[in-house]
C-alpha positions, 0 to 999 in steps of 0.5 A: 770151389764152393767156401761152405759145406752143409751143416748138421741139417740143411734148414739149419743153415744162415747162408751158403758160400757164393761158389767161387771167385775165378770171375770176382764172384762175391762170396758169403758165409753159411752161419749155424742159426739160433732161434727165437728170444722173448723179453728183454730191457731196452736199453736207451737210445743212442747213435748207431755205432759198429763194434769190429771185434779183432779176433785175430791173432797176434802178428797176423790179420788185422794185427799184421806189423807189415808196413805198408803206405797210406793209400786212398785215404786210408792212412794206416801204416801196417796192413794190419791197420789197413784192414782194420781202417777198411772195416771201419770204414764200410760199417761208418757208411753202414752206420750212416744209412741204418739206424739202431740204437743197439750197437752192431757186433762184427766178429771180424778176422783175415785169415789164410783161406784156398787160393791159387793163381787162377782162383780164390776164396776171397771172404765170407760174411753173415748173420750169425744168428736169426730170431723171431717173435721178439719184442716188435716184432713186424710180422709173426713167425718170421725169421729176422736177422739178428742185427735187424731184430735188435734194430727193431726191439730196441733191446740187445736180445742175445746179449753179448753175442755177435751179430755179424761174423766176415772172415776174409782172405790174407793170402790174397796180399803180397803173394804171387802165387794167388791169383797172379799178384792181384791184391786187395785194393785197401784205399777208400777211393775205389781207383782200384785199378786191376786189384780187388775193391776191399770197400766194396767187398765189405759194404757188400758182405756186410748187407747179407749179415744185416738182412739182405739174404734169405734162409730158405733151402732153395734146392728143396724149398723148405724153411727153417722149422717150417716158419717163412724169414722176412725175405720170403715176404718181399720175394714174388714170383711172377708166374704164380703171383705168390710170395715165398712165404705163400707158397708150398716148400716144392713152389718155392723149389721151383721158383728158385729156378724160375729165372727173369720171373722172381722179382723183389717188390719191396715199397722202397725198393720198387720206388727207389728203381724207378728212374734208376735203373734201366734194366732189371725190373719187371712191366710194374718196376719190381727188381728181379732177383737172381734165379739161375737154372740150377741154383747156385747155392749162396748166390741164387734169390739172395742177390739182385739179378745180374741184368740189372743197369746200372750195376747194383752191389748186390749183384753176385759178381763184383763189378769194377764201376761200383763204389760206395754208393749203396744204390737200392741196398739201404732201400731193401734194408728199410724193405724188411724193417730196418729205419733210416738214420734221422739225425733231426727228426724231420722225417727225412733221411741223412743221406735222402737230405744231403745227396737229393735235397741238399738240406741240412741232417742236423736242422728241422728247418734248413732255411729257417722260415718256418717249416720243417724239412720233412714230410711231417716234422716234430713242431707242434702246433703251438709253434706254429699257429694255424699251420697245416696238419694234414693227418691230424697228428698234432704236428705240422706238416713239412716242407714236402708235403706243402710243396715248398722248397726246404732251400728257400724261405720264401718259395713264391718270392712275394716277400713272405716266408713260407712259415708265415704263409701258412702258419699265419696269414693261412696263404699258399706258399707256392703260389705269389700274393704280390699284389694281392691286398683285397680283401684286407689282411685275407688274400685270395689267390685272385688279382682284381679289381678289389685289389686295386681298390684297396692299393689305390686308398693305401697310395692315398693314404686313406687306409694305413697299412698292415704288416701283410699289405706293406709286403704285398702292396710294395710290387716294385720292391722299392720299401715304398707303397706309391703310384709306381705299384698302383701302376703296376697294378693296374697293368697286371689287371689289364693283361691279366697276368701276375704284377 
């Protein structure tokens, strides 16, 4: 059973239907695209926010008064409520990841759709329109999602319109008759036993409408009007070594069959498999995209292949170990054009800063010393003298790429921050200058006999400490500089090691 049929023209289509869900399959919808959109007024930044749009009908779908019990942290009352509570919540962990400052409008509703007690249509979901040559546009004469391309503009570009529409089975709760009792699962924890995971579903259905699908016929090869989306940029086959958008209509036919040997080979997709997944790549950790033989169409290119481990959500099956965790999805959405949430602008993603780094999303400079999070953060120069600038963009470079630990004011723990380190004393900050007082005030990386020269007259008293030295001259870290650090010293010296 297959959700869509063919539209006026076959190259008019979005999508096509997944075929069915006897085996959990996803399913997306085939939405009729509209094209090309010049200027437009940009409208001022704001945080990336979901629009769910109820079009449903009194009493019914998202409007259903049943009662039900909060589950899974989901609290509403009624299973209207409950559904409508799932939305929000897949488009807040959207809203999480991609950033936009044009809201995202879902036309959103749950409707009676076919179902029996062996096999159902669980739901569909897809860009409702395709544009290209818009304001920013990345690359010419390519189709872009509209959601993606409002992204990129920073302009609605249809105004008013929806960017998304889903549509999803009501059948499928409280009724026996439809797939033997199974029901959706409405909580946000996943345990969802041997019902269907609503959440994941929707995170799921919710990326093919924000750019993870293509629209080209894969039967035939062609493109929309002849013009490549930006999918078919990131899609290569192996066999031939060419992208879809290199390739004739009757090579891309058959590349769409070509399975093991059709493989996505985005920059961030490729770096995010790397040391994730363990099988699903080709020899140079490109990730293979489902190719069976014949074309499934809706499911065929438009998915990671199922070979794939661990599990990936955009796999056409669902599988029960997934969750909310968007594994290489939001890293093919930055792949076409989508820009990650950075709430501080240190050059870090939100999520990169909270699950990898565990550094602060609302703070440049998590530990205060100095330095900002990221790879080239937003401090000008000025406010911080002498520090490094790397590609000369008049901004400091950050954390990551000095090498220090965004967690630690002071990652060689001599005493000094890493700020001061580089901005001021032009020291590095990954390497210990404890010790390191010769020459005076301009530290060498070297422990010797120069250093022992000048702590011996500071223990003397002969020479009065800088700020640096009463640092880097306290080795034992007693607040004092006396004969136990020149013994110390003197140690380090003899066994050549650090004091």
């Amino acid at each position: 059973m297959r959700f869509c049929k063919a539209l006026q023209n076959q190259d008019d289509r979005a999508m096509w239907g997944d075929t069915d869900v006897t085996g959990h399959r996803f399913v997306c919808a085939c939405i009729r695209v509209l094209v090309l959109v010049v200027a437009v007024a940009a409208l001022p930044a704001t945080a990336t926010t979901f629009v769910i749009n109820n079009v449903d009908g009194s009493g019914e779908g998202f409007n259903d008064t049943t009662p039900a019990t909060p589950v899974g942290g989901n609290n509403g009352t009624t299973l209207g409520q409950q559904r409508l509570n799932l939305f929000q919540k897949a488009a807040d962990i959207w809203g999480a990841v991609i950033d936009s400052d044009v809201p995202i409008i879902i036309r959103a509703s749950f409707d009676p759709l076919t179902c029996n007690s062996s096999s159902a249509v669980l739901g569909s979901a897809g860009a409702t329109q395709i544009i290209r040559d818009f304001p920013n546009s990345p690359k010419s004469g390519t189709w872009y999602h509209i959601a993606l391309a409002n992204a990129i503009a920073g302009a609605d570009l249809i105004t008013g319109a929806d960017d998304i529409v889903a549509t999803f089975n009501s059948s499928i709760d409280n009724n026996n008759n439809c797939l033997s009792g199974t029901n959706w699962y409405l909580g946000f924890d996943h345990n969802s036993g041997g019902d269907i995971d609503l959440l994941v579903v929707l995170l799921h259905e919710f990326a093919h409408g924000l750019g993870f699908s293509n629209f080209t016929n894969e039967s035939t090869g062609n493109f929309i009007q002849g013009l490549p989306d930006v999918f078919a940029h990131f899609t290569l086959d192996n066999t031939t070594g060419l992208h879809w958008n290199e390739m004739t209509s009757g090579q891309r036919a058959n590349s769409a069959t070509n399975t093991g040997n059709v493989v996505w080979d985005g920059q961030k997709v490729v770096m995010g498999a790397a040391g994730f997944l363990v099988s699903g790549t080709d020899t140079s950790g490109n990730v293979r995209l489902y190719a069976p033989n014949p074309v499934e169409p809706g499911s065929s290119i438009s998915h990671f292949d199922t070979v794939a481990s661990p599990n990936l959500l955009m796999e056409p099956f669902i599988n029960s170990n997934l969750g909310s965790d968007l594994d290489l999805t939001d890293e093919q959405m930055f792949d076409v054009g989508w820009s990650p949430v950075d709430t501080d602008g240190d050059g870090l993603s939100d999520v990169f800063e909270t699950t990898v780094l565990g550094t602060n999303p609302n703070s440049v400079d998590s530990d205060n010393d100095g330095l900002v999070d990221g790879n080239d953060g937003i401090v000008p120069l000025t406010a911080l003298p002498g520090g490094a600038d790397s590609n000369g963009d008049g901004f400091v470079d950050g954390e990551q790429m000095l090498g220090t630990d965004p967690n630690n004011s002071d990652t060689d723990g001599d005493g000094v921050s890493d700020g001061d380190e580089v901005g001021i004393y032009e020291m590095d900050p990954t390497l210990s200058n404890t010790g390191d007082v010769g020459p005076r005030n301009n530290p060498d990386n070297q422990i010797n006999g120069a250093d022992l020269v000048v702590l011996t007259r500071l223990v003397f008293g002969e020479i009065q400490a800088t700020a640096l030295e009463l640092i880097l001259a306290d080795i034992n870290s007693d607040t004092q500089i006396n004969v136990a650090d020149l013994l110390l010293l003197q140690k380090s010296i003899l066994m050549g090691t650090a004091p």
